[in-house]
C-alpha positions in Angstrom: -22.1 22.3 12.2 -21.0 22.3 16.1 -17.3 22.2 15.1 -17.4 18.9 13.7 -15.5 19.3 10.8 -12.2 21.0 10.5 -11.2 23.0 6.6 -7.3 23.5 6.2 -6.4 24.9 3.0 -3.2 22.7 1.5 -2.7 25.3 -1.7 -5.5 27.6 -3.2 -7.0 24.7 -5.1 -6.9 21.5 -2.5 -8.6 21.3 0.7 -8.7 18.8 3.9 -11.9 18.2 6.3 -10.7 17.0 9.0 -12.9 15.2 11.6 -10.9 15.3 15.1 -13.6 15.2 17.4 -13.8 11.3 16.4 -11.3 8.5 17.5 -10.0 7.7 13.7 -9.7 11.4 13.1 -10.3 10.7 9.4 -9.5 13.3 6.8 -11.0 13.6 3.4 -9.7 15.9 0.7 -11.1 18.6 -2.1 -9.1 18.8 -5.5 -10.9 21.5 -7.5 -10.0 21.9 -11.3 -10.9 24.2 -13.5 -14.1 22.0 -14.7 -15.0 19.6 -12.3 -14.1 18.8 -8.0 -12.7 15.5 -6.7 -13.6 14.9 -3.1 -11.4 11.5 -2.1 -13.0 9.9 0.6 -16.0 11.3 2.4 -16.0 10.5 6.1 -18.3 8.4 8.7 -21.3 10.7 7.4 -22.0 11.9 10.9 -23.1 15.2 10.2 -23.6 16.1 6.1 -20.4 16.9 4.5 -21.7 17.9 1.4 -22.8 21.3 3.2 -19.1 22.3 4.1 -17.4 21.0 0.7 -20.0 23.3 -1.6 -18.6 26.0 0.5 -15.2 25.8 -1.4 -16.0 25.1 -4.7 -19.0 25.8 -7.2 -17.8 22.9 -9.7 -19.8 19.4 -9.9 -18.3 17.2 -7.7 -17.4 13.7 -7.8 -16.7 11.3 -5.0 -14.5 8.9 -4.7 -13.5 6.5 -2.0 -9.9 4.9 -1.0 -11.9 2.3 0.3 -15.5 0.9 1.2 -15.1 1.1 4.4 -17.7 3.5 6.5 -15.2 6.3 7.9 -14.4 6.7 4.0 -18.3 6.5 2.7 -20.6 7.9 5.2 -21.1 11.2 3.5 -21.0 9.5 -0.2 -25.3 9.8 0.0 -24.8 13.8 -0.3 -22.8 12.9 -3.5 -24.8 10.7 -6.3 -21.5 10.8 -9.1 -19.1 8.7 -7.3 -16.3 6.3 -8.3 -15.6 3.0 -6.8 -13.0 -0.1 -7.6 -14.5 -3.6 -9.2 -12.9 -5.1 -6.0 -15.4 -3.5 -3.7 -18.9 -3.6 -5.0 -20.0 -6.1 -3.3 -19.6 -3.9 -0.1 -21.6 -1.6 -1.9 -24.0 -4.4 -1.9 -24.7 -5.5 1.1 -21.9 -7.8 1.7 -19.3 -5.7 3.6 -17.8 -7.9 5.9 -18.1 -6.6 9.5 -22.5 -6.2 10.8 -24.3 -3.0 11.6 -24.0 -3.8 14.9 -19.9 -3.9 15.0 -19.6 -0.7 12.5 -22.5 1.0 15.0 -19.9 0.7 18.1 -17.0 2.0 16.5 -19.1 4.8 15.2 -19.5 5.7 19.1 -16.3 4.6 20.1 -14.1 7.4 22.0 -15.3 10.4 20.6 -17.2 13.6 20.9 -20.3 12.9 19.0 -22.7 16.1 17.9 -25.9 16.8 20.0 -28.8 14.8 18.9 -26.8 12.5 16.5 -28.2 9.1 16.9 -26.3 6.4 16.4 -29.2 3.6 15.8 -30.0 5.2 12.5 -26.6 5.2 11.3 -26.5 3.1 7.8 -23.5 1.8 5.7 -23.8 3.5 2.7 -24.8 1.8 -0.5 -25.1 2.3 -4.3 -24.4 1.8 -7.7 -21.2 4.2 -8.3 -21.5 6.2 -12.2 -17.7 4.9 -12.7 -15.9 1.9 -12.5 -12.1 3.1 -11.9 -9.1 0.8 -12.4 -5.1 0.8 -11.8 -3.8 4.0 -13.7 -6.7 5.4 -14.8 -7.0 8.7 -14.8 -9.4 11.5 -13.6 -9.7 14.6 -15.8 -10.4 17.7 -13.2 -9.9 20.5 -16.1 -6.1 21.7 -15.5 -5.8 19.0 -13.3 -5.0 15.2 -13.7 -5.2 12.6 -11.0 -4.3 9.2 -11.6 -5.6 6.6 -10.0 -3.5 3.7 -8.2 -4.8 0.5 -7.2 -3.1 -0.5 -4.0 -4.7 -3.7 -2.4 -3.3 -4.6 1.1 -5.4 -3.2 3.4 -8.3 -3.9 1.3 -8.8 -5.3 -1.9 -10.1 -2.3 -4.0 -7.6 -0.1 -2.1 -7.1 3.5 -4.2 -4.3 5.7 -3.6 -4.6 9.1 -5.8 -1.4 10.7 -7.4 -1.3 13.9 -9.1 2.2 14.3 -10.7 2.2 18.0 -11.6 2.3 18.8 -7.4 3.9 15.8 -6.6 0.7 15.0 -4.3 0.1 11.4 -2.8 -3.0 10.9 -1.2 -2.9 7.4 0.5 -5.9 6.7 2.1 -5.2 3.9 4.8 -2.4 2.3 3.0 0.3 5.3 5.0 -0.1 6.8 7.8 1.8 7.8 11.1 -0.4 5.0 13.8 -0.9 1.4 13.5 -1.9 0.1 10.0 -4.1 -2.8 9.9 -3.4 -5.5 8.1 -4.9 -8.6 10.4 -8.5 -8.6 8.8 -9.3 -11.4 7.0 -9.9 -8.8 3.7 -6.3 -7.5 4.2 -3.6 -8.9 2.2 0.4 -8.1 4.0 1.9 -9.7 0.9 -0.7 -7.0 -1.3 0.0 -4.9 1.0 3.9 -4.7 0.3 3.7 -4.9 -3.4 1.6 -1.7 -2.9 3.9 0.2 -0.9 6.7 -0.7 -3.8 4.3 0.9 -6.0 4.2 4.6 -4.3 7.8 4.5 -2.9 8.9 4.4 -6.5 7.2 7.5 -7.2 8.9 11.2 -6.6 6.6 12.3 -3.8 6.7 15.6 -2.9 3.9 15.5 -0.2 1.9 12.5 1.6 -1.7 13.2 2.6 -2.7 10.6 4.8 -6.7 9.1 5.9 -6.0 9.4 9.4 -4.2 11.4 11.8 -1.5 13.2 11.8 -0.8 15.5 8.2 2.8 16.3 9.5 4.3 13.3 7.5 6.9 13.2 4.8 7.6 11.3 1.9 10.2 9.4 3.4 7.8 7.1 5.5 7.0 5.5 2.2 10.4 3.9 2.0 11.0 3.3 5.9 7.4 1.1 5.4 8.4 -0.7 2.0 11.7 -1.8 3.9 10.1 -2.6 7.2 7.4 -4.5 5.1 10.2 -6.4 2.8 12.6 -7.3 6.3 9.1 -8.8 8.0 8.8 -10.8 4.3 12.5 -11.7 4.9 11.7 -13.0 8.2 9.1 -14.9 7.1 6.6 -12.8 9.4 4.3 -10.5 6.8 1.9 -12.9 7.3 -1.7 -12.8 9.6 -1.3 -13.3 13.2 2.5 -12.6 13.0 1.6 -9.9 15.7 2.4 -5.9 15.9 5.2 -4.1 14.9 6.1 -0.8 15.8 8.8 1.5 14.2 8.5 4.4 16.4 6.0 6.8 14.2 4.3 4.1 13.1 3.2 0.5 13.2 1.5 -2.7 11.6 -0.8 -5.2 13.1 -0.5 -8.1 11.5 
């Protein structure tokens, strides 16, 4: 797979893929149960994913996305069971927001692609998913229960996954340690805050971010609710308020 993909084992039954050699450095993650495998988020679909997950698990397995957004869908094609939020179908339908053209460069952008891949036959991925999911809903693994959260802000149908027997928060793009977006006309900042409320309420024992850095702690997801609620204050968590960095992290508003 020319080293594309990096497998870190978090315990003996959850997994990150890691893809480093790309500017985003997106991460994906395995949750096997005892029945059935979760993967959250598949990737830009740059090489085929679905040949490194079946590696770590001989369970049917079910994709779901944070987001539609292509560094989270590319490899959903390898995986025809996949779940998806009402908010986002349409960008399963040929209405994401942003042309082939744009998604194309930052496909390219700053990073060690594989030999031969070519970028002019690189598609946004789209379907019909098997499930619609919705605000705590939950996801039956067998021994294994993850809940889903819907936590709009950076998109509309933004999912963050929370399984409460590990204390395991996996956040998509809503957290992470570099510069959250939240200037796109889909984002929301005021969705956006009400979202980080939701998680920082919970008792998170571990944060698994879409992108970057894994070394982060629970503890981000109250340093971002305030820094979120003192922008509100200031009457500056809206779009084009600028970007604000709070050492480890930032937002671009």
């Amino acid at each position: 797979m020319d080293d594309w993909f990096t497998i870190d084992s978090i315990d003996k039954k959850t997994y990150v893929i890691s893809e480093y050699r790309h500017w985003e450095e997106t991460h994906c993650y395995l949750l096997n149960g005892d029945t059935q495998s979760l993967l959250i988020d598949t990737e830009l679909g740059i090489l085929n994913i679905y040949d490194e997950v079946i590696k770590y698990t001989d369970k049917p397995i079910t994709a779901v996305a944070t987001h539609i957004y292509w560094d989270h869908i590319g490899g959903h094609k390898y995986f025809p069971d996949f779940y998806a939020h009402a908010a986002e179908l349409d960008w399963l339908n040929g209405k994401f927001p942003l042309s082939m053209e744009t998604i194309r460069e930052m496909v390219v952008d700053r990073c060690d692609l594989p030999d031969g891949f070519d970028v002019g036959s690189y598609e946004f991925f789209q379907g019909t998913p098997t499930r619609i999911v919705a605000d705590h809903d939950m996801i039956d693994l067998g021994g294994r229960q993850i809940e889903v959260l819907h936590t709009p802000g950076h998109s509309p149908g933004h999912l963050c996954f929370w399984e409460k027997e590990t204390g395991y928060l996996f956040t998509g793009d809503l957290v992470y340690k570099d510069v959250l977006f939240a200037y796109y006309p889909s984002t929301d900042p005021e969705a956006y805050l009400t979202s980080l409320k939701k998680v920082a309420s919970l008792p998170v024992k571990r944060v698994f971010p879409a992108h970057h850095s894994l070394d982060i702690q629970p503890e981000i997801l109250i340093r971002m609710r305030k820094a979120f609620e003192e922008l509100e204050e200031n009457g500056k968590l809206c779009h084009g308020s600028g970007t604000f960095n709070y050492g480890d992290w930032g937002v671009w508003l």
